[in-house]
C-alpha positions in Angstrom: 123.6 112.6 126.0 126.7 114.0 127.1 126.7 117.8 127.3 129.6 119.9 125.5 130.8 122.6 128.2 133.5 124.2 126.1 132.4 125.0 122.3 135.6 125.4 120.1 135.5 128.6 118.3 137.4 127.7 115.0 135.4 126.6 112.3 137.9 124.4 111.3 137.4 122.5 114.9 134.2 122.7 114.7 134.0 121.1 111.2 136.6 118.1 112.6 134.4 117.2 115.6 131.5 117.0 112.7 133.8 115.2 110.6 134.3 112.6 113.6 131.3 112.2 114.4 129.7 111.6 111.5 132.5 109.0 110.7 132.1 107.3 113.8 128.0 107.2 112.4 128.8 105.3 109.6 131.3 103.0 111.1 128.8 102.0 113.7 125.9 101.8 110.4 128.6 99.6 108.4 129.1 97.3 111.9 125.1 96.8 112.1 125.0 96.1 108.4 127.6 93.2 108.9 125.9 92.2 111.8 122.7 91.6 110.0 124.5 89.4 107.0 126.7 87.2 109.4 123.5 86.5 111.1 120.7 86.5 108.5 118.8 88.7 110.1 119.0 90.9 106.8 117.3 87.7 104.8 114.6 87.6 107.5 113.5 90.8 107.2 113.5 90.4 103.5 111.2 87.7 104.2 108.8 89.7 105.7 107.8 91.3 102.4 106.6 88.0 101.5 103.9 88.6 103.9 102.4 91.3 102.4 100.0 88.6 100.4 98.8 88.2 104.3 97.1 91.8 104.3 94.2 91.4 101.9 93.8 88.2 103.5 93.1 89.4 106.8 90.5 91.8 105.5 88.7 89.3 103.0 90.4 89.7 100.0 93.1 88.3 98.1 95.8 89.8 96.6 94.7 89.5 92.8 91.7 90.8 93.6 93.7 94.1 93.3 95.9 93.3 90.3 99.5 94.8 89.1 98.4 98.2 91.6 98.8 95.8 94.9 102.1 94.1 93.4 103.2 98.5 93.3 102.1 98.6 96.5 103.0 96.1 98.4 106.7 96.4 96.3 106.7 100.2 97.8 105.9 99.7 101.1 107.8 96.4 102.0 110.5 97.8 100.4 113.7 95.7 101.4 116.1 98.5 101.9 113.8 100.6 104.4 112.9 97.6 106.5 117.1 97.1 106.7 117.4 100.7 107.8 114.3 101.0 110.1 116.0 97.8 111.6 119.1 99.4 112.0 118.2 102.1 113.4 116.2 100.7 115.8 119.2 98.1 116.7 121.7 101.8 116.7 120.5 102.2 120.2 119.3 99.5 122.1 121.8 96.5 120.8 125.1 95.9 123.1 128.3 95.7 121.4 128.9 92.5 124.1 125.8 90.9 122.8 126.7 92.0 118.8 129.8 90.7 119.5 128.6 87.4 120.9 126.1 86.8 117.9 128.7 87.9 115.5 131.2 85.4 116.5 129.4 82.6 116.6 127.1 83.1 113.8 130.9 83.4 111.5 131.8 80.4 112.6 131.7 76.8 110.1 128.7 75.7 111.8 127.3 79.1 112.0 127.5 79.9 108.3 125.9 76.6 107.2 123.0 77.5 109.8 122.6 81.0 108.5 122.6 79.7 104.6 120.0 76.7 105.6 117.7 79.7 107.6 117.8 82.2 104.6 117.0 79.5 102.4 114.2 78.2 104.2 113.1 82.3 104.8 112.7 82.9 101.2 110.8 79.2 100.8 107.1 80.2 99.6 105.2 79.3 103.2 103.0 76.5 101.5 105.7 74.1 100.4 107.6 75.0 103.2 104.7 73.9 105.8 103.8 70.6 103.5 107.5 69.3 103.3 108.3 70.6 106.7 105.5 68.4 108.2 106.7 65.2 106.0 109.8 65.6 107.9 108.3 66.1 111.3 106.2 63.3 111.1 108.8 60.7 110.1 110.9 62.7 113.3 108.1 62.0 115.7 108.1 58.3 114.8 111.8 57.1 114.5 113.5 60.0 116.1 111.3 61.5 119.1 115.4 62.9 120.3 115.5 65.4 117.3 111.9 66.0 118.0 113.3 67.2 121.1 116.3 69.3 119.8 113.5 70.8 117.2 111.9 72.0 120.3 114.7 73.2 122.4 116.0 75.7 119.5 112.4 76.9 119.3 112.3 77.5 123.0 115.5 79.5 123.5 114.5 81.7 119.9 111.1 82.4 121.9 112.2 82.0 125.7 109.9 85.1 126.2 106.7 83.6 125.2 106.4 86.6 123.3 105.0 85.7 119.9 101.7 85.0 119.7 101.1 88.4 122.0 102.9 89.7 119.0 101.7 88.2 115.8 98.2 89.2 117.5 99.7 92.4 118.5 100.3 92.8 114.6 97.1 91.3 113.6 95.5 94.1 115.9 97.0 97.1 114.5 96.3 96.2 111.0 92.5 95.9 111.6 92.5 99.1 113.6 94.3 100.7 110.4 92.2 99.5 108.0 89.4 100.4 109.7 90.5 104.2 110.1 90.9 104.2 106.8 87.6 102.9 105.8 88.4 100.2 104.3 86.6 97.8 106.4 83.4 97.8 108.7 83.8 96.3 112.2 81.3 94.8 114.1 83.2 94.9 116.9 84.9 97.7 119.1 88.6 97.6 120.2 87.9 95.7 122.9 85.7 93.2 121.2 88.7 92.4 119.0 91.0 92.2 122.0 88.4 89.7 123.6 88.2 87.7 120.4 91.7 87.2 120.0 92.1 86.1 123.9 89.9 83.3 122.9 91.5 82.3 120.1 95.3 82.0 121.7 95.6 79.0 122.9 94.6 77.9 119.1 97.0 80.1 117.6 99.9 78.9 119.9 98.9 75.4 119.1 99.0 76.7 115.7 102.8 78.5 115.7 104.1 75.8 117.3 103.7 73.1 114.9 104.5 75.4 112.1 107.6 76.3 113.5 108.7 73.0 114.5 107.7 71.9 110.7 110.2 74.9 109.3 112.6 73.7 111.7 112.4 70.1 110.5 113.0 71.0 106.9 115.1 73.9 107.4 117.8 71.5 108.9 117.5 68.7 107.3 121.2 68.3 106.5 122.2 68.7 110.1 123.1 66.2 112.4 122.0 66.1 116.0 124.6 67.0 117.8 125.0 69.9 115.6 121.5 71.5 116.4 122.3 70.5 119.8 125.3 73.1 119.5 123.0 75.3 118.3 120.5 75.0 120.9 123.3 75.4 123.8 124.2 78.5 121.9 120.6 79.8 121.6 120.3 79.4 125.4 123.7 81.6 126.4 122.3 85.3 127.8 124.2 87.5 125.2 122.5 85.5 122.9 118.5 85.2 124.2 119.4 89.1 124.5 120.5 89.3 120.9 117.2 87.3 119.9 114.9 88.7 122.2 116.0 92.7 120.0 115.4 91.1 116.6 112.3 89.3 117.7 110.6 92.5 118.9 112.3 94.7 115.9 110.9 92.2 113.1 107.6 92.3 114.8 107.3 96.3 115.1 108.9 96.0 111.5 106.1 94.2 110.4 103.2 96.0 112.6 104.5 99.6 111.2 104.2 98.1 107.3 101.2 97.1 107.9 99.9 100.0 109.3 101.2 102.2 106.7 100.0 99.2 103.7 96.0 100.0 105.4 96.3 103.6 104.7 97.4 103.0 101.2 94.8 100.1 100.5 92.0 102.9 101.0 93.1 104.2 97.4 92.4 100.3 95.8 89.2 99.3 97.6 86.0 101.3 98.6 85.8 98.7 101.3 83.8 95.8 102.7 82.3 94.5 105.9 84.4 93.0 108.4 
């Protein structure tokens, strides 16, 4: 932060710098907002309010167990808006104009738009009919097309060049558990480190796991694409602005989801005196 040595002494300049200030806020806000439309990154963190059916899951229950007070809840705390803002703010400080830039431009382009507009589509897609018809597709793929196979795999590769997302959805997993737990909702038989071990066992399974669900969404999601489009796409994926650009909205959709599901625990406690994990 840059320090101000000389402090004007007229209101007026004082309330211009203010003024400027707070103008140059919102025009950086109004640039993220754009940002996350031209790339459907909005849409995607929409989608994540879909998962809040996930939460009772995870603890045993479903969500009709709790009737119209989980639909409340879950509407509350996966609240589109917030997730947009907590996105954005989190974007405000650690996303480079070069990379938002980068992104930007190529996700405005033809090709870019028709991506975007097949990716929110397939985002919104209830999970279950998207995994069924996504896997129609990938095994008719794997038998007369093994090359778009490939492609499929490529784009999932440079979305994920980190590796990062099963330590993540497990990371999520974690917290969640930990939450409802404090919050007495569930009994553990395990301690922290317990669950820790147990979910080291279970990641090669749940890699296995991602990766044919995401290959599936892929297979449906574009469909209507030819192969040398998605090979566009994947050479644009792999560019470093871009891995940068995806490597920020990878970890802010994950934290996104962590921190609602954190603050969904707490408010569960209210719904349910709780069962035995």
């Amino acid at each position: 932060m840059r320090v101000l040595r000389h402090i004007p002494t007229l209101v007026a300049a004082a309330v211009m710098v203010v003024g400027s200030v707070a103008a140059s806020a919102a025009a950086d806000r109004d640039r993220l907002r754009a940002f996350l439309n031209v790339t459907g990154f909005d849409v995607a963190l929409e989608s994540i309010k879909l998962s809040a059916a996930d939460a009772p899951r995870m603890l045993g229950f479903e969500a009709r167990d709790f009737g119209a007070s989980w639909t409340r809840l879950a509407n509350e705390v996966f609240d589109v808006k917030e997730m947009q803002g907590m996105a954005m703010d989190i974007l405000a400080g650690t996303l480079s104009d070069e990379a938002l830039t980068h992104a930007a431009q190529f996700y405005a382009t033809d090709l870019g738009q028709r991506l975007v507009a097949a990716e929110n589509a397939s985002h919104m897609t209830d999970s279950k009919d998207k995994q069924a018809s996504g896997r129609d597709i990938l095994a008719e793929l794997q038998r007369d097309n093994p090359e778009r196979v490939a492609i499929l795999e490529r784009m999932s590769d440079a979305i994920d060049a980190d590796g990062n997302s099963v330590r993540a959805v497990q990371e999520i997993e974690f917290r969640f558990l930990i939450a409802a737990r404090d919050a007495g909702i569930i009994q553990m038989k395990v301690d922290e480190d317990g669950l820790r071990a147990m979910q080291a066992e279970q990641a090669d399974e749940l890699k296995a796991d991602m990766r044919l669900s995401s290959l599936a969404a892929s297979a449906g999601a574009y469909r209507d694409f030819s192969d040398a489009e998605l090979t566009d796409y994947a050479e644009a994926l792999e560019q470093p602005l871009m891995q940068e650009v995806y490597e920020l909205m990878n970890a802010v959709q994950y934290e996104i989801m962590a921190n609602r599901f954190e603050v969904v625990a707490g408010r569960m406690a209210a719904l349910d005196p709780g069962q035995e994990l």
